[in-house]
C-alpha positions in Angstrom: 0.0 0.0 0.0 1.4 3.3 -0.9 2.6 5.8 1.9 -0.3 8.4 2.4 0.5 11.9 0.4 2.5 14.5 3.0 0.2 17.9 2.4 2.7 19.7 4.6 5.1 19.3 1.7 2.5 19.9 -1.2 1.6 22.8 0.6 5.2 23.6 0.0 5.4 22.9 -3.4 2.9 25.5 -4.1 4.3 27.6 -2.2 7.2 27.8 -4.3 5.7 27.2 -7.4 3.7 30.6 -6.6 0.5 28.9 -6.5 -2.2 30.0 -5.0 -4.6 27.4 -2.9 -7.5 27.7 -6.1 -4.8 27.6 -8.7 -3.2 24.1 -6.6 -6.9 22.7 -6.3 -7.8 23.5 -10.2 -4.8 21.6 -11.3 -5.2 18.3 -9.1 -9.0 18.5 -9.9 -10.8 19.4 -7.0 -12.6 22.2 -5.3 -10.9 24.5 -3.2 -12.4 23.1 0.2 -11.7 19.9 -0.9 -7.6 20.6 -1.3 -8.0 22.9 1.9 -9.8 19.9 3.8 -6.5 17.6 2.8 -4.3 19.9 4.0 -6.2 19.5 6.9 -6.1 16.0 7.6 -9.0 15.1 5.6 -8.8 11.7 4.3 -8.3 11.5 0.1 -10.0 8.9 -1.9 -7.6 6.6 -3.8 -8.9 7.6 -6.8 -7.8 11.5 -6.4 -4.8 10.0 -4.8 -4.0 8.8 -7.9 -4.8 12.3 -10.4 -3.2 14.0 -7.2 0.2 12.1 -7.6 0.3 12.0 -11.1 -0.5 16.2 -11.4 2.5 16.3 -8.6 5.0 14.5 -10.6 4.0 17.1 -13.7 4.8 19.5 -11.5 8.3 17.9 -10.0 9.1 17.9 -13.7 8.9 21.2 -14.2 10.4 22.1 -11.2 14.0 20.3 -13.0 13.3 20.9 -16.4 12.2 24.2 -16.4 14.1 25.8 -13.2 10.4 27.1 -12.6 10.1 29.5 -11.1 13.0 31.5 -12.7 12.8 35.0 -12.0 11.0 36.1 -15.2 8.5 33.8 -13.8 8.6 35.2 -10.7 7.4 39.0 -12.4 4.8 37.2 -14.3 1.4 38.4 -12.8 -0.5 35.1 -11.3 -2.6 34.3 -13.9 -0.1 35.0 -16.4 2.1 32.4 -14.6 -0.4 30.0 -13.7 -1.4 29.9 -17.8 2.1 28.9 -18.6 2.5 26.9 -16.0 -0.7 25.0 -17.4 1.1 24.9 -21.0 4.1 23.0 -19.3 2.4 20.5 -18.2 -0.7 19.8 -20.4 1.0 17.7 -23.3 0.9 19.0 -26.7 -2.3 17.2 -29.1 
């Protein structure tokens, strides 16, 4: 059985991925109470476990690949940023 997902250290992720708590819930695909209730403590069904680990790993890869956030990043406004950020990980059709 895998280990249970650590949302002290997502929380730091978005953190310093400059996301905000919406922005983090859009892109593992839930509501913002729902990712403020797993910060919490609230339990997390396996099946968002799953979207959950596999949107975390996008973002890990981004994270080496593209240095994010670099510091023209970092001047980007948020939704600016968040809209590339999306681009980076969504894979090309």
């Amino acid at each position: 059985m895998p280990s249970l997902l650590n949302f002290s250290q997502v929380e730091a992720l978005r953190a310093h991925m400059l996301l905000t708590t919406a922005q983090m819930a859009k892109l593992l695909g839930v509501s913002r109470v729902t990712y403020s209730g797993w910060v919490n403590g609230k339990a997390i069904r396996a099946s968002n476990d799953a979207k959950a680990r596999a949107t975390l790993r996008k973002l890990f890869k981004v994270l080496e690949v593209h240095e994010w956030p670099k510091p023209e990043v970092i001047a980007m406004p948020s939704g600016q940023r968040f809209k590339m950020l999306l681009e980076l990980i969504t894979p090309a059709e």
